[in-house]
N, C-alpha and C positions, 0 to 999 in steps of 0.2 A: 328076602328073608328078614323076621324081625326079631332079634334078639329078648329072651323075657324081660319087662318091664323092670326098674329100677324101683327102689323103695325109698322115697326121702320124707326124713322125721320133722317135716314140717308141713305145713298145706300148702296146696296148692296156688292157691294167689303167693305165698312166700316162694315158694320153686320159680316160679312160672317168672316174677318178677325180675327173680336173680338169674336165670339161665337166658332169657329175651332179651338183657342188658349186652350192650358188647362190649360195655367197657370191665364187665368181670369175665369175659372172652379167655386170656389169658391164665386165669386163675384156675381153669377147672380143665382148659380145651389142650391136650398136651401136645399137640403141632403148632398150638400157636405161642410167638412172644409179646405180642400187642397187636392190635387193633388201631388204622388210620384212619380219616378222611371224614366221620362217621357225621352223616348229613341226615336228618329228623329228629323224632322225638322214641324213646325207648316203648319199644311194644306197639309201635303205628305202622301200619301197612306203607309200605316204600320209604322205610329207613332205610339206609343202605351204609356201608361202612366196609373197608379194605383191610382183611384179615392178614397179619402178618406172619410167614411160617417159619419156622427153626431151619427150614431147607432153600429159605427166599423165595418161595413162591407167594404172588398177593394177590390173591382171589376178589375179585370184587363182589360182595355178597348184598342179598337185600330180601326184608321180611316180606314174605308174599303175601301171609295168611297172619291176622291173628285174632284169638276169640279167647281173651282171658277168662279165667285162667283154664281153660280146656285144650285147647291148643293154638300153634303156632308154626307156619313153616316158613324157608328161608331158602334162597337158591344162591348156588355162587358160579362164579363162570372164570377160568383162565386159559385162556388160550382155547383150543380144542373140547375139554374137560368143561362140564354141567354137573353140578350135584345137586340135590334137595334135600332136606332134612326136614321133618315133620315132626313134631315133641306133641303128644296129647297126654295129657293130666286127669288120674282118675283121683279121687279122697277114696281114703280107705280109714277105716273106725282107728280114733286113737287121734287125732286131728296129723294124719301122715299121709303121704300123695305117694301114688306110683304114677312111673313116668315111663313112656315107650317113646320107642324111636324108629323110624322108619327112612331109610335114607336109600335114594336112588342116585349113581353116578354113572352116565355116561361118556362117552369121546364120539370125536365124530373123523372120520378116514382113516389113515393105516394107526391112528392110537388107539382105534378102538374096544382092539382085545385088551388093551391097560385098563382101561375102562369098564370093561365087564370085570375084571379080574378086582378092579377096588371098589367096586359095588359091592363084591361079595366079602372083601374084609372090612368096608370101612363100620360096619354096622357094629361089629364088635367092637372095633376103637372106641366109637361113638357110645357104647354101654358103658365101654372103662371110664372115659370122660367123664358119664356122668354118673359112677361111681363118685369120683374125687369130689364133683360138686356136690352130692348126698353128704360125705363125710365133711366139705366144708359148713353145710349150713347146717352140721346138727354138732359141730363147734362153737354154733354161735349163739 
């Protein structure tokens, strides 16, 4: 399931930049309190960086995909748990981007019904999140 696109009041190269970075991870992504380890360069396929969560879980995550500023995806892995997240960037008239999100989470043996079960919310999270980043960067 893919939640409707988000609406951010700036372009897309500005979105694209700000939401790819993990060092603004924290500021927009509301399970997380910082970001560790974070080994590349921002927006380059196999950056990778260790997301830190409010619950202590630390995902080691890493950009799989990226095609500025059109999209970007990123997978993470802990334990049993795989997720993916896909951001693709449309411009819409008025120099403002909308932004979809696509995210798949799997588990693999008896976790797996968890798994199915936060595939099907995390898509929502994932809207709100990027709700707060629309309102941060059209603060700015």
């Amino acid at each position: 399931m893919s939640p409707r696109p988000v609406r951010f009041p700036v372009s897309c190269e500005v979105a694209y930049d700000y939401l790819v970075a993990p060092d603004n991870r924290a500021a927009w992504q509301s399970s997380l309190r910082g970001v560790e380890d974070v080994m590349g360069d921002d927006g380059v396929v196999g950056q990778s960086w260790t997301d830190v969560t409010g619950v202590g879980i630390k995902p080691r995550m890493e950009l799989t995909d990226a095609d500025r500023p059109h999209r970007w995806s990123e997978s993470g892995t802990w334990g049993r748990f795989k997720a993916t997240l896909t951001l693709t960037f449309v411009s819409v008239p008025g120099a403002s981007c909308d932004v979809e999100a696509a995210m798949e989470v799997r588990a693999s043996g008896l976790l797996r019904p968890l798994g199915l079960a936060a595939g099907r919310l995390a898509p929502h999270a994932v809207r709100g999140d990027l709700r707060r980043a629309a309102a941060i960067l059209g603060r700015d």
